[in-house]
C-alpha positions as CSV (number, residue, x, y, z in Angstrom):
1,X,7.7,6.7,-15.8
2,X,10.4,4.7,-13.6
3,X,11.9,2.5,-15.1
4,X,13.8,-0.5,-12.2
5,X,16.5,-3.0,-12.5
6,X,16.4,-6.0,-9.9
7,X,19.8,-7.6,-9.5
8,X,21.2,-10.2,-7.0
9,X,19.3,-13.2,-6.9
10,X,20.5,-16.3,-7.0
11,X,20.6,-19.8,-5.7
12,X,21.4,-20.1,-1.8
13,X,21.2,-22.8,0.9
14,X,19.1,-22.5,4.0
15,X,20.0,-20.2,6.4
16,X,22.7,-18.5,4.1
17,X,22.0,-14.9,2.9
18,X,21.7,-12.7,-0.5
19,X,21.6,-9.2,-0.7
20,X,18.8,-7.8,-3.5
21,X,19.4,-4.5,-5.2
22,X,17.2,-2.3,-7.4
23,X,18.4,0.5,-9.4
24,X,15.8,3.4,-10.5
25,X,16.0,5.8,-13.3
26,X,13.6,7.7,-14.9
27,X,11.5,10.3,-12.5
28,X,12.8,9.7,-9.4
29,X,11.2,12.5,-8.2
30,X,8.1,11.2,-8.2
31,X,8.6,8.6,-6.7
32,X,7.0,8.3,-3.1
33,X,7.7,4.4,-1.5
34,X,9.8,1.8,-2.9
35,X,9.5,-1.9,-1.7
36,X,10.4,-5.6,-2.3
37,X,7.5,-8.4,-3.4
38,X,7.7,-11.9,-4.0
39,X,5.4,-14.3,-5.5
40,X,6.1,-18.0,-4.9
41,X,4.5,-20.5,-7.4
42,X,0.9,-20.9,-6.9
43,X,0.8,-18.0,-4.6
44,X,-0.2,-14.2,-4.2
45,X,2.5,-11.6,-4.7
46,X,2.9,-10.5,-1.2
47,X,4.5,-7.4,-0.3
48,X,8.4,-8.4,1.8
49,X,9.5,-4.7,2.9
50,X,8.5,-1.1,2.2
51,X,10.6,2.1,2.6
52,X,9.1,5.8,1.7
53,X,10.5,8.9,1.0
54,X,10.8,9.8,4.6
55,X,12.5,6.3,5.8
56,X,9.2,4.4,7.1
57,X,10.2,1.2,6.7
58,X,7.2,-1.8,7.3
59,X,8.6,-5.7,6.8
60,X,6.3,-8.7,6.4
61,X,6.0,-10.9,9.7
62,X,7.6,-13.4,8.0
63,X,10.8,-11.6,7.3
64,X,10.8,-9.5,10.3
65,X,14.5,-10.1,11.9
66,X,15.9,-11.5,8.9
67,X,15.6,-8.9,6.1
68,X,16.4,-5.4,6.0
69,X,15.7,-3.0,3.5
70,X,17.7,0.3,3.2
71,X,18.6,2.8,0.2
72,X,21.3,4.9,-1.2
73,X,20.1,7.8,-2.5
74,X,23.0,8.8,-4.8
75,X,22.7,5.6,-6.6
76,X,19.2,6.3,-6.1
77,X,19.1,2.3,-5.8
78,X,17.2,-0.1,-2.8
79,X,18.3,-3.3,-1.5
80,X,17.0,-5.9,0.3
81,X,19.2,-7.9,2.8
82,X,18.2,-11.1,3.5
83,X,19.8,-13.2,6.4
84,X,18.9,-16.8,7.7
85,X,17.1,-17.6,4.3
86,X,14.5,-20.5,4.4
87,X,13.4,-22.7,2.0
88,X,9.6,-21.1,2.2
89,X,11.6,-17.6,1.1
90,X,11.8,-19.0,-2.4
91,X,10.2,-16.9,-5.4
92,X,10.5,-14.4,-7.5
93,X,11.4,-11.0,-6.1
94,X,10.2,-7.7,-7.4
95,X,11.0,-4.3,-7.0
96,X,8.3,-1.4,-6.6
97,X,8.0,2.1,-7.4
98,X,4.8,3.9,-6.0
99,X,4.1,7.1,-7.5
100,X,1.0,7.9,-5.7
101,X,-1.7,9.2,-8.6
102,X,1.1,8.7,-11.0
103,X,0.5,5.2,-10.3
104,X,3.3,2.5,-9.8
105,X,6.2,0.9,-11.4
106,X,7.5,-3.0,-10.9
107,X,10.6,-4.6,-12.5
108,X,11.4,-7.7,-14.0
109,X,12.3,-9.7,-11.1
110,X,14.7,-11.7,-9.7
111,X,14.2,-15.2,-8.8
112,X,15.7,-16.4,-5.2
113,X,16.2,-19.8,-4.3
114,X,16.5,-21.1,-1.2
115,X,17.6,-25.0,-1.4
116,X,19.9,-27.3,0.0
């Protein structure tokens, strides 16, 4: 198992910017992707940013430009940059592990308000 740790969330106004992170212990080795969701009330969880093992990185259109996802392997932790926030960026983010057959791992999540 993974076990993840979302930190950084917060309450922000619009267009200011917050920086997610998400720490990962447990088998790290297994695991293949990582990636940031959010689910606003009343909505889907949609998937925000992806990065696997080998640095693909995919963004949603809606945060394409504004966020940026990277990693730090020593601290085997991801973040999520976010820039020119918008009131529509508001919900709960969430941190994933995919560990292919192993199957997948989210966190608690953070919550991210965007308000003026």
């Amino acid at each position: 198992q993974v076990q993840l740790v979302e930190s950084g969330g917060g309450l922000v106004h619009p267009g200011g910017s917050l920086r997610l992170s998400c720490a990962a212990s447990g088998s790290i080795s297994s695991i293949l992707a990582m990636g940031w969701f959010r689910q606003a009330p009343g909505k889907q969880r949609e998937m925000v940013a992806t990065i696997t093992t080998g640095g693909i990185i995919n963004y949603a259109d809606s945060v394409k430009g504004r966020f940026t996802i990277s990693r730090d392997n020593a601290k085997n932790t991801v973040y999520l940059q976010m820039s020119s926030l918008k009131p529509e960026d508001t919900a709960v983010y969430y941190c994933k592990a995919n560990r292919g057959w192993r199957g997948v791992n989210w966190g608690q999540g953070t919550q991210v308000t965007v308000s003026s």
